[in-house]
N, C-alpha and C positions, 0 to 999 in steps of 0.2 A: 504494500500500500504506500503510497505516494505522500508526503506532506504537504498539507495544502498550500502554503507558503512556495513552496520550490518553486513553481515560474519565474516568482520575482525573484527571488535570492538567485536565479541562474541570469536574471536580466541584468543586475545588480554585479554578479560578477564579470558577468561578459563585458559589460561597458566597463569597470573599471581596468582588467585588463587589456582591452582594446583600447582604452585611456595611455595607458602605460605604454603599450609598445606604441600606439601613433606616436605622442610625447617622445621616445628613444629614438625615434626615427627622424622624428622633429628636431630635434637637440644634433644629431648625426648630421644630416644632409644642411639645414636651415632652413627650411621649406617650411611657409609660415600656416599655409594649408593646413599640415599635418598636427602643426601646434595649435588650431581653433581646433581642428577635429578634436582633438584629444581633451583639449576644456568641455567642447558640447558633449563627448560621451562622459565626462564626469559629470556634467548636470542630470544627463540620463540617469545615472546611475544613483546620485539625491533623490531623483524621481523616484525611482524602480524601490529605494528604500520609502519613501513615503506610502506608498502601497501598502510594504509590510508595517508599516508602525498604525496606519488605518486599521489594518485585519488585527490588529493584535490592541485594539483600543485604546491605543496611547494619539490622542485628537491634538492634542496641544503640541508633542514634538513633534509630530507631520506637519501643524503646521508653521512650527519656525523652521522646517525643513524646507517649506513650499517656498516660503520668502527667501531663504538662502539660494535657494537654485532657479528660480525668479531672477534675484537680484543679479546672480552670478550672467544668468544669460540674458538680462539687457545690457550687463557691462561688459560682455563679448561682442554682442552683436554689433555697441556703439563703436567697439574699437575695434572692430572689423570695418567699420564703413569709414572711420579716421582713418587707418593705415591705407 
């Protein structure tokens, strides 16, 4: 039997690792592409946790979760359209 949680805790990890290696690739070559990528799958992955912290009842840290990864990707997106 399956935990009902595991979608997100597998979404959760996949963004942060695919975080991590875009990021290592970003930081390698300088390709700034890879370096937004790598922030936008860390927001996903704030996301993917807000999910579980919903299912498991905790309303109040999801939502200083939401504002962080909110805030995080309008301060990406500004400074994506700056650079």
């Amino acid at each position: 039997m399956r935990h009902p949680l595991e979608k997100f805790i597998r979404m959760e990890m996949l963004a942060m690792i695919g975080g991590l290696f875009a990021g290592i690739f970003a930081w390698i070559t300088g390709w700034m592409f890879f370096l937004f990528l790598a922030c936008y799958l860390f927001v996903f992955s704030m996301l993917s946790n807000v999910f579980i912290l919903l299912y498991t009842h905790r309303a109040s840290d999801a939502m200083k979760q939401v504002i962080r990864a909110f805030l995080l990707f309008i301060f990406l997106t500004s400074l994506f359209f700056y650079i």
